[in-house]
C-alpha positions in Angstrom: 95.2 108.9 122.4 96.8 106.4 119.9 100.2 106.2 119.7 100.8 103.2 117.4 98.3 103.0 114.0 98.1 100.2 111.8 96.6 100.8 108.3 95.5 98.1 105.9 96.1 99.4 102.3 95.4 97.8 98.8 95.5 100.7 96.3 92.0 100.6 96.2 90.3 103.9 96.9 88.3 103.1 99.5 92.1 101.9 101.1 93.6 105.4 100.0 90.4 106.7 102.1 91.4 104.7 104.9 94.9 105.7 105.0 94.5 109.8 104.3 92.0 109.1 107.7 94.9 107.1 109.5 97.6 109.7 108.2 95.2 112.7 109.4 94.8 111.0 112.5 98.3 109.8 113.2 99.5 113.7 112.9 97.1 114.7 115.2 98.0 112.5 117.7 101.7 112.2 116.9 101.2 108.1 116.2 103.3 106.4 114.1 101.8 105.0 111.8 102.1 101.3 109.7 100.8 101.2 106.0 99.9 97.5 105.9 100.0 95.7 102.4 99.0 92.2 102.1 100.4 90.1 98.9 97.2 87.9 98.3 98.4 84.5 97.1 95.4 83.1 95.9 95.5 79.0 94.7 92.8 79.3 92.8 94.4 79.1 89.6 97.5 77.6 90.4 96.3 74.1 88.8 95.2 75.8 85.5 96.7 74.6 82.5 99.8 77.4 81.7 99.0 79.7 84.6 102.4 80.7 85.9 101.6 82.4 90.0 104.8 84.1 90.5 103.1 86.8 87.5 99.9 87.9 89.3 101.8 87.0 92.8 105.3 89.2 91.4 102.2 92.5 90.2 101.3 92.3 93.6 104.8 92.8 95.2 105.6 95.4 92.6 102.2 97.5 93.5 103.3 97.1 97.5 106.8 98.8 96.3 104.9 101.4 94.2 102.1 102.4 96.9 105.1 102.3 100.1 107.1 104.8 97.7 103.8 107.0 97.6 102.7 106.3 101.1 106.1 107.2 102.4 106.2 110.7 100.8 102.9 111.6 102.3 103.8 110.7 105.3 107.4 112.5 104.8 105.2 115.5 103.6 102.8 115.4 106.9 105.5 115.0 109.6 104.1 111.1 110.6 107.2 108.5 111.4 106.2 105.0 110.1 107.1 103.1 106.8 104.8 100.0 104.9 105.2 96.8 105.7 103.9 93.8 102.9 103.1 90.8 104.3 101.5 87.8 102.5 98.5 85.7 103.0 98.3 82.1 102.2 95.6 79.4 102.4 96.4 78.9 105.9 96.8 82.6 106.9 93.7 84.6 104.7 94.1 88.4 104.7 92.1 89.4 107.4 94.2 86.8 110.2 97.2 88.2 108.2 96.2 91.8 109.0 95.3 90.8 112.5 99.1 89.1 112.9 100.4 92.6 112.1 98.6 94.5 113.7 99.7 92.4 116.9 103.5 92.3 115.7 103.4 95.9 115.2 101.7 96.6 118.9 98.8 98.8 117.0 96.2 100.7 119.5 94.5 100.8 116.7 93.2 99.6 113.0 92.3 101.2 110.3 90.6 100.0 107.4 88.4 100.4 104.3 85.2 99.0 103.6 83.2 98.7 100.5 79.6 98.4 102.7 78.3 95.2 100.2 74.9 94.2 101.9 72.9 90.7 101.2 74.0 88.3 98.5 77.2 90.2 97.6 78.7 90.4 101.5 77.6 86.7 101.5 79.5 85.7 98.2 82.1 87.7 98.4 82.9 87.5 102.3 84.0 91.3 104.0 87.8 91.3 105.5 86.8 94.2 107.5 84.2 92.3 108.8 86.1 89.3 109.7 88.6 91.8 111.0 86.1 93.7 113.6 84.6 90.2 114.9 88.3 88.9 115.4 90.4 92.3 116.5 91.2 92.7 120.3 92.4 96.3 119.3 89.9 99.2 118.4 89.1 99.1 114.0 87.9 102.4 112.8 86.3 101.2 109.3 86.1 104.0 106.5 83.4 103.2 104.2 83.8 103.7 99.9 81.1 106.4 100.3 83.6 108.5 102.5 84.9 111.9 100.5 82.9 111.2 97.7 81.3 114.8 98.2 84.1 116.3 98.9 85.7 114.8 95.5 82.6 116.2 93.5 83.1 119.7 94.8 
């Protein structure tokens, strides 16, 4: 059904969900598959007084290395072609248009993606990139929520 599966990863667990569902699916179906990492480069404290950004901005490369070395054995272990790519968003380009770009330069049939399911105040503050992604895609999303496995970890 999908032959080409993009993934957007960001260590989180509710991102590891999201991929273990994108690897599980890309095996099945014998779709490669795209661990996508986004580098967020954030200005918000770029004008603070001694705030060097190439340190939090240098973390995030590092932990895009560290998760496409872990990533890449899985999908070694599982029989699924693909590799992570780490891309960066910028104030011009935020995450979710960044994920979007990929996901086009990649020629996904699909998107996968974590989402933490904030509700109310706390979806309004702190904005959903999953959201923003389903209103924008023109490619199916399948959205993996934080709750998903949580059972299945407790057993």
């Amino acid at each position: 059904m999908y032959t080409r599966i993009l993934v957007a990863v960001d260590g989180s667990n509710t991102s590891r969900r999201a991929f273990e569902a994108a690897l599980a699916l890309a095996k099945s179906s014998g779709a490669v598959l795209q661990p996508f990492y986004v580098v967020e480069n954030t200005p918000l404290y770029f004008e603070a007084p001694g705030y060097d950004p190439s340190v939090l901005r240098n973390r995030l490369v590092e932990e895009g290395k560290e998760l496409g070395a872990e990533f890449a054995k899985a999908m070694v272990e599982q029989g699924v072609k693909g590799e992570l790519v780490v891309g960066e968003a910028t104030s011009l380009d935020d995450v979710s248009s960044t994920v979007l770009k990929a996901a086009a330069a990649f020629n996904a049939d699909l998107l996968v993606m974590g989402t933490h399911g904030r509700r109310g105040v706390q979806r309004l503050i702190l904005g959903s990139v999953a959201e923003r992604c389903v209103r924008q895609a023109n490619l199916p999303v399948l959205l993996i929520p934080s709750a998903a496995g949580k059972d299945s970890e407790a057993a």
